[in-house]
C-alpha positions as CSV (number, residue, x, y, z in Angstrom):
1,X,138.6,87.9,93.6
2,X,137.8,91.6,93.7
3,X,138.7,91.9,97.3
4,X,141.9,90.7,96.1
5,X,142.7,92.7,93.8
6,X,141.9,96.0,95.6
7,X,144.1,94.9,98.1
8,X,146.9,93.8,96.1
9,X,146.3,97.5,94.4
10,X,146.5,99.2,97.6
11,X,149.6,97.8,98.8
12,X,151.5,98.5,95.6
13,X,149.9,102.0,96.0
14,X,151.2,102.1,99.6
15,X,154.6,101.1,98.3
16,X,154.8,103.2,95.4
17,X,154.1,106.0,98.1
18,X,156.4,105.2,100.6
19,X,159.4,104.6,98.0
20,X,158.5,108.0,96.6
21,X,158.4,110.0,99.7
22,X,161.4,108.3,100.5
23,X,163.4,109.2,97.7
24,X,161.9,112.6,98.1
25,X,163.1,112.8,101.3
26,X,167.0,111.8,100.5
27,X,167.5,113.8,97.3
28,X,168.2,117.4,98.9
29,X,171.0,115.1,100.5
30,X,172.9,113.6,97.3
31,X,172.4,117.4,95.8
32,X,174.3,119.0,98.4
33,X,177.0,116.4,97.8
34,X,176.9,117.2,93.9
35,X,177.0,121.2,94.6
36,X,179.7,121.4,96.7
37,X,181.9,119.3,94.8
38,X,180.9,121.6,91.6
39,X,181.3,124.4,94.0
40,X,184.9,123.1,95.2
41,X,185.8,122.6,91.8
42,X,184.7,125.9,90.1
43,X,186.8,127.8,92.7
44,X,190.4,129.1,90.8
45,X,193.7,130.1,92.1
46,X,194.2,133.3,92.8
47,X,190.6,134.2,93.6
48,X,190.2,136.8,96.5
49,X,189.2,135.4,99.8
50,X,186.0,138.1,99.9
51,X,184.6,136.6,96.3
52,X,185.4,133.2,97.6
53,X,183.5,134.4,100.6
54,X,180.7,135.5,98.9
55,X,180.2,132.6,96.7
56,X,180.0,130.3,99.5
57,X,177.9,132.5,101.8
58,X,175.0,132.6,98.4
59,X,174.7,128.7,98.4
60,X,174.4,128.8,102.6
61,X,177.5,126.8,103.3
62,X,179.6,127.6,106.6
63,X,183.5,128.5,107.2
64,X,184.9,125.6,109.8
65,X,188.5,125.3,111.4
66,X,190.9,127.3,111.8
67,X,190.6,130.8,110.2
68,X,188.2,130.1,107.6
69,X,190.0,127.3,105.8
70,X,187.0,124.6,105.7
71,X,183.4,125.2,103.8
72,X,180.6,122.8,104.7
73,X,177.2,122.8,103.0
74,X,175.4,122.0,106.7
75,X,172.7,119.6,104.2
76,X,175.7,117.4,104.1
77,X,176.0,117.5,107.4
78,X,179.6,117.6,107.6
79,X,180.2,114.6,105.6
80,X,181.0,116.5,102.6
81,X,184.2,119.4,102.4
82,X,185.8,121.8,100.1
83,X,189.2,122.5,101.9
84,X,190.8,125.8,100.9
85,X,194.1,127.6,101.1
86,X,194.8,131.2,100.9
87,X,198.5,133.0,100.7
88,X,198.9,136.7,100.2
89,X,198.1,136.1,96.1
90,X,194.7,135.0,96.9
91,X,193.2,131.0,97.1
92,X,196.5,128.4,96.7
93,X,194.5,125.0,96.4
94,X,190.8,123.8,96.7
95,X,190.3,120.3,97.9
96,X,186.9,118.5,97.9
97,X,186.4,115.2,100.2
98,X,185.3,113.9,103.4
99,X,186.9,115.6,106.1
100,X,189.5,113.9,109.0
């Protein structure tokens, strides 16, 4: 009966552990998701292309496509987007999604 129940203690120990660890292991993910789309969102029309620029280079995401119009957070792994448009007054549109 003891033998039992140490083992049957173990293995929910074990499983505990590995659910943890996995869950650990996949958050950073589903927060890079969350933070660029708050990112994407916060961004305003009219804003400068260099504050824009600055912004993006503070929370490590990366310019893609042609000249500079697609940040990726690489934690996303490219998965996630914030598309941007700039005309001589500054940022036109911010768009977050998946990209094509």
């Amino acid at each position: 009966m003891t033998t039992w129940i140490s083992r049957r203690m173990l293995n929910s120990t074990l499983t505990l552990a590995l659910l943890g660890g996995t869950a650990a292991w996949v958050w950073p993910f589903v927060q890079a998701s969350r933070r660029m789309e708050q990112f994407c969102e916060s961004l305003r029309v009219g804003e400068d292309w260099a504050a824009v620029q600055a912004r993006a280079r503070a929370l490590g995401y990366e310019w893609q496509g042609p000249p500079h119009t697609v940040l990726v957070d690489p934690l996303s792994f490219g998965r996630r987007s914030c598309a941007v448009q700039f005309g001589p007054q500054g940022l036109t549109a911010a768009h977050y999604g998946t990209p094509p």
